[in-house]
LUMBASE-596819 format. One record per residue (C-alpha): residue in three letters; x, y, z. Coordinates in nm, 4 decimals, decimal comma. Layout:
<pts>
+------+----------+----------+----------+
| resn |     east |    north |       up |
+------+----------+----------+----------+
|  ALA |        X |        Y |        Z |
...
+------+----------+----------+----------+
</pts>
This chain:
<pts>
+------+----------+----------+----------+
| resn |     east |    north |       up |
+------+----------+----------+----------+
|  UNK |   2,6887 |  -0,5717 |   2,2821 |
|  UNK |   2,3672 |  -0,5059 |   2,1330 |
|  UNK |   2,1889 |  -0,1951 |   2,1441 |
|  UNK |   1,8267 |  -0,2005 |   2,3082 |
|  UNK |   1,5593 |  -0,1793 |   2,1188 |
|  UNK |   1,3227 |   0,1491 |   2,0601 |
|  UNK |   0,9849 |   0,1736 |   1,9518 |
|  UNK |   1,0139 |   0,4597 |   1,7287 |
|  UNK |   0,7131 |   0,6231 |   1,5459 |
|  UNK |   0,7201 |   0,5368 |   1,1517 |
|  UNK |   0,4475 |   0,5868 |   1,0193 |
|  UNK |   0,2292 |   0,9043 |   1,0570 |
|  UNK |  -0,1235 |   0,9509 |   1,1048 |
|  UNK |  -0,1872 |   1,0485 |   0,7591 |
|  UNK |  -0,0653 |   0,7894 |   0,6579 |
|  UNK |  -0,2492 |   0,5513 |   0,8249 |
|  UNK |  -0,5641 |   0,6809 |   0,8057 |
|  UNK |  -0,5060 |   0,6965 |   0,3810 |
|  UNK |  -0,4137 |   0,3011 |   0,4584 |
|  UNK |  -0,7422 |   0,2504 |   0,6435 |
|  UNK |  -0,9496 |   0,5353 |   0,4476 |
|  UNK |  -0,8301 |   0,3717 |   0,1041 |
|  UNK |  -0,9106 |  -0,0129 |   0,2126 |
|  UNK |  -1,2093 |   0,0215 |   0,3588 |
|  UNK |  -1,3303 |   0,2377 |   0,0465 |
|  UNK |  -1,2097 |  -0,0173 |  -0,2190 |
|  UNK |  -1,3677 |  -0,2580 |  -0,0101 |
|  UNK |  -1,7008 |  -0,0790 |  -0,0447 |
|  UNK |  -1,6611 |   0,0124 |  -0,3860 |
|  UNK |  -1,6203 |  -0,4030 |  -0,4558 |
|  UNK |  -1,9460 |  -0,4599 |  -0,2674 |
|  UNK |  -2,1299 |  -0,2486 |  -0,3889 |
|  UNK |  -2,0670 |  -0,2451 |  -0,7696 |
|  UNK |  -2,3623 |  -0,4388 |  -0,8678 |
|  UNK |  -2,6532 |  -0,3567 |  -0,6078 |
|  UNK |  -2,5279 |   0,0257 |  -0,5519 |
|  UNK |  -2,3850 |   0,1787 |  -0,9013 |
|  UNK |  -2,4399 |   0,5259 |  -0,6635 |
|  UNK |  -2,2243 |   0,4784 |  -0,3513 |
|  UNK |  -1,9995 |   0,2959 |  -0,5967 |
|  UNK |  -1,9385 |   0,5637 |  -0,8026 |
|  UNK |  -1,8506 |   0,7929 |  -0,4890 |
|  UNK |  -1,6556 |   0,5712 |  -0,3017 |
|  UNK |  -1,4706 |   0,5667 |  -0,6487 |
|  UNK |  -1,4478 |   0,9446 |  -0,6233 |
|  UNK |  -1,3443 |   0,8912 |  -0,2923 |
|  UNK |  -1,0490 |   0,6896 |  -0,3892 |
|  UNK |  -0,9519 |   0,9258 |  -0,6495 |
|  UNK |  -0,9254 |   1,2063 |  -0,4256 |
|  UNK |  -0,7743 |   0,9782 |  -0,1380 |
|  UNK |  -0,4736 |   0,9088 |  -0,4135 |
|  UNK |  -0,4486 |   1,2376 |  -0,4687 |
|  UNK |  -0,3404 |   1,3377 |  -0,1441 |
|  UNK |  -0,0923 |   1,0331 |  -0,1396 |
|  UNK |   0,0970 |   1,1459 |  -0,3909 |
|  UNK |   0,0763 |   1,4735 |  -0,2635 |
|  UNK |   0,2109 |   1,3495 |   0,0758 |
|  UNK |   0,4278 |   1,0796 |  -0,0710 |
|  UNK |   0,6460 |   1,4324 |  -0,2360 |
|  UNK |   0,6602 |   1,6297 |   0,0679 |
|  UNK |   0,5325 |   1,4203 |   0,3721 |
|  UNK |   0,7083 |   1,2808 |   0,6192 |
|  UNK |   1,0276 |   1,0703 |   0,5668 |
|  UNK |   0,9011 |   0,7105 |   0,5274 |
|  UNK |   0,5651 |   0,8580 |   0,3323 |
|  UNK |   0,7854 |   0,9644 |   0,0852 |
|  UNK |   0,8530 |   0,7682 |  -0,2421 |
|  UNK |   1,2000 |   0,8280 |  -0,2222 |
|  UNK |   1,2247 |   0,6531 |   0,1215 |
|  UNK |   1,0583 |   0,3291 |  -0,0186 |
|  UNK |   1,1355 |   0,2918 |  -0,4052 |
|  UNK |   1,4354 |   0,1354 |  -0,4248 |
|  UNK |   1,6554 |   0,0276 |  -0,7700 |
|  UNK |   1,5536 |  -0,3314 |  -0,8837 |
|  UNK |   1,9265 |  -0,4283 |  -0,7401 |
|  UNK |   1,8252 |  -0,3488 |  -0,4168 |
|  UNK |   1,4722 |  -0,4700 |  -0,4572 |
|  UNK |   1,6706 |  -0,8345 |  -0,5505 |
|  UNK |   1,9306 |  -0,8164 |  -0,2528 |
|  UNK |   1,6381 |  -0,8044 |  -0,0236 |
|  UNK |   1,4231 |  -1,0673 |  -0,1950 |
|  UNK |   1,7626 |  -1,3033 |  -0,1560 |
|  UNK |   1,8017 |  -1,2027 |   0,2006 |
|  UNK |   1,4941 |  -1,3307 |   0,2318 |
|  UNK |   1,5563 |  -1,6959 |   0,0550 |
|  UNK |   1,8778 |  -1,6925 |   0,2714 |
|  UNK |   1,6786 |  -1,7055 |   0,5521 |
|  UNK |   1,8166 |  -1,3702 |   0,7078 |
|  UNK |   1,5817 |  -1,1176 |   0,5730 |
|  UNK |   1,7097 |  -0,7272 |   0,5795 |
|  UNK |   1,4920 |  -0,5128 |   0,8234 |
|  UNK |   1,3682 |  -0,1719 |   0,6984 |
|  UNK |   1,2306 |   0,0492 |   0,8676 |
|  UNK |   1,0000 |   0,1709 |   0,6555 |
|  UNK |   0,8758 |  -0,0314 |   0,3680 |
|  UNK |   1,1183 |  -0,3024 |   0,2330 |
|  UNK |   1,1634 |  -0,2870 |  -0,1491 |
|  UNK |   0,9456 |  -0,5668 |  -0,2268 |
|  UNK |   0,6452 |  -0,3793 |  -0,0071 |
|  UNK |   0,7604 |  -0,0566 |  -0,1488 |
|  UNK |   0,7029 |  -0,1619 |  -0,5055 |
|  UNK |   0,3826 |  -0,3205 |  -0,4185 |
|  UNK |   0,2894 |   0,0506 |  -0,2816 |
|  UNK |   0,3586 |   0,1469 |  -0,6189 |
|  UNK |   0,1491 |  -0,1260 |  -0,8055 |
|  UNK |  -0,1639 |  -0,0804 |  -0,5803 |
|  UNK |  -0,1659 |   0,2793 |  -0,5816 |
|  UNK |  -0,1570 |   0,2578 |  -0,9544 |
|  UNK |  -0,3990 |   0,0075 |  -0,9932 |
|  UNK |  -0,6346 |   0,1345 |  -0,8250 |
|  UNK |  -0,6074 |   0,5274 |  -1,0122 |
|  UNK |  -0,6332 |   0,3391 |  -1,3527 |
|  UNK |  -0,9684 |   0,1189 |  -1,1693 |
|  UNK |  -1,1054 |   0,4803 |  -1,0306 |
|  UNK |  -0,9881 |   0,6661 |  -1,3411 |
|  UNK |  -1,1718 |   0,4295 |  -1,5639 |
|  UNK |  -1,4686 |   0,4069 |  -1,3977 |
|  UNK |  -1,5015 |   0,8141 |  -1,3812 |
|  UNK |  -1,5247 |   0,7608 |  -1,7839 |
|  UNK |  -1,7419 |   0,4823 |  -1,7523 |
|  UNK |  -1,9658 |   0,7503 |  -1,5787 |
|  UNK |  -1,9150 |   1,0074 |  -1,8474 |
|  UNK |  -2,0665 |   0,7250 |  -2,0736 |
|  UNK |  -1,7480 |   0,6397 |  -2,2076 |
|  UNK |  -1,8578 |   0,2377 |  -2,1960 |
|  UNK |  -1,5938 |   0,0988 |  -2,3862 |
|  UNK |  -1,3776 |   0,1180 |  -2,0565 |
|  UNK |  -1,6011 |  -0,1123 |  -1,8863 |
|  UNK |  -1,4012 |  -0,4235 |  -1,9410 |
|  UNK |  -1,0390 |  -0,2371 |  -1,8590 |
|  UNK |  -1,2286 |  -0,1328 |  -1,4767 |
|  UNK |  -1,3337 |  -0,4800 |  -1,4012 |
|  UNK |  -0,9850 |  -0,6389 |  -1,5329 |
|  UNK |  -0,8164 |  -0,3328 |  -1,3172 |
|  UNK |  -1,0788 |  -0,4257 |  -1,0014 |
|  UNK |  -1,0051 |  -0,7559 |  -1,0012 |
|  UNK |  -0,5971 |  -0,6716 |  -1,0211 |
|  UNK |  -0,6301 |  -0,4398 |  -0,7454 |
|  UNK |  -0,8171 |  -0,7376 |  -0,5400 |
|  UNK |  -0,5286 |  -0,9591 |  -0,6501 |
|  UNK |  -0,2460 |  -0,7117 |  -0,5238 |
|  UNK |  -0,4693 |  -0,6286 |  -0,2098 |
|  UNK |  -0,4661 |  -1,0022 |  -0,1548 |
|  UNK |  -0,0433 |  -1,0395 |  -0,2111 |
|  UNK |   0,0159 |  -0,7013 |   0,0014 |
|  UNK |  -0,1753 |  -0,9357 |   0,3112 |
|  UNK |   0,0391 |  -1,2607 |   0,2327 |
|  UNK |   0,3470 |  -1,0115 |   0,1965 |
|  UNK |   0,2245 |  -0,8673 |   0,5775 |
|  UNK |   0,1580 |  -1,1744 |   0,7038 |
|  UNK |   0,5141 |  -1,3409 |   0,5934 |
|  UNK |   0,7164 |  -1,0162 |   0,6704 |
|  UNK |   0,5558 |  -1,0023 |   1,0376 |
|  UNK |   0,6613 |  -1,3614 |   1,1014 |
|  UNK |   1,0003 |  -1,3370 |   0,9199 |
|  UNK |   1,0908 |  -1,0248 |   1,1093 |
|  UNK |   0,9021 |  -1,1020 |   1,4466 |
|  UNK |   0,7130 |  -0,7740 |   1,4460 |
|  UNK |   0,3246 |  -0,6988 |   1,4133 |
|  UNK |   0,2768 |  -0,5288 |   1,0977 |
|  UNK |  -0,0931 |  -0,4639 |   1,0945 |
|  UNK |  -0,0199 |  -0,3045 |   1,4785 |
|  UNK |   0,2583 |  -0,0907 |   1,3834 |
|  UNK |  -0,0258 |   0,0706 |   1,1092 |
|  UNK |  -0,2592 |   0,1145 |   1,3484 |
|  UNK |  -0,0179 |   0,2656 |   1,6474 |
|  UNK |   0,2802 |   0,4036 |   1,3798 |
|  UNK |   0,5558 |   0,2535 |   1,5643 |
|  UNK |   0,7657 |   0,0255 |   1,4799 |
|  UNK |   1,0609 |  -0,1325 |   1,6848 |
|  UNK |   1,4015 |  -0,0300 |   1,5764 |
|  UNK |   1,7055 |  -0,2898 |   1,5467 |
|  UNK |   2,0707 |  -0,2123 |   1,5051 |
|  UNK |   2,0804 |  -0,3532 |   1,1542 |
|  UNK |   1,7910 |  -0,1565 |   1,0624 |
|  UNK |   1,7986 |   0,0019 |   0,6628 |
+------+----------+----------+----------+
</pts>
């Protein structure tokens, strides 16, 4: 017989405020590159710093903030991505693979987008085509990690953008 389901907390409020803090600042930064070269050079600042206390907290936060809860081997990061063709898509907890490698590829993204800007700033204008090419990356990972939200919430019947607002997240007996 199954077991009943819990609503568990999952992710903490550090890490959702970095999720909302870090959004909401590249989403400013984007908006106001050309009409506000000021606030878009601190909300670049502000991302900077807001990654630096990421990876702080991804090394010795809480146990699904942590990298090593949510960077998986690419054999595991396959075996989910075929569980999901097969039409019976693992459950994680935490991240999945595929979401915990886009983790990776935003967070890195957007340190070489604010990194490169900071030299743009120190006149270094040769990196001025490398930001742009990095800010419009970021927009096009920021646009997959949605689509991945949106698909995983339907595939695994569970509200995604509410479980990073509240933290909780349901728990199932097959969970990873």
């Amino acid at each position: 017989m199954p077991k009943k389901q819990q609503n568990i907390p999952i992710w903490d409020p550090f890490i959702r405020s970095f999720h909302w803090s870090i959004a909401l600042a590249y989403l400013g930064a984007w908006a106001s590159a050309e009409e506000w070269p000021q606030l878009h050079a601190q909300l670049g600042y502000f991302i900077l710093v807001l990654l630096g206390l990421r990876l702080v907290w991804g090394l010795i936060g809480t146990r699904h903030a942590q990298f090593r809860d949510f960077v998986h081997a690419p054999r595991s990061t396959l075996s989910y991505l075929r569980s999901i063709k097969s039409g019976r898509p693992q459950h994680y907890l935490g991240h999945n693979p595929a979401g915990g490698w886009m983790v990776i590829a935003m967070l890195a993204c957007l340190a070489g987008t604010a990194a490169s800007g900071v030299l743009i700033a120190g006149g270094a204008e040769a990196w001025e085509d490398l930001h742009e090419a990095l800010a419009g990356l970021s927009l096009l990972l920021i646009a997959m990690h949605l689509a991945g939200v949106l698909v995983a919430s339907l595939l695994h019947r569970e509200n995604l953008v509410k479980a990073m607002l509240t933290g909780n997240k349901m728990r199932r007996d097959a969970d990873v």
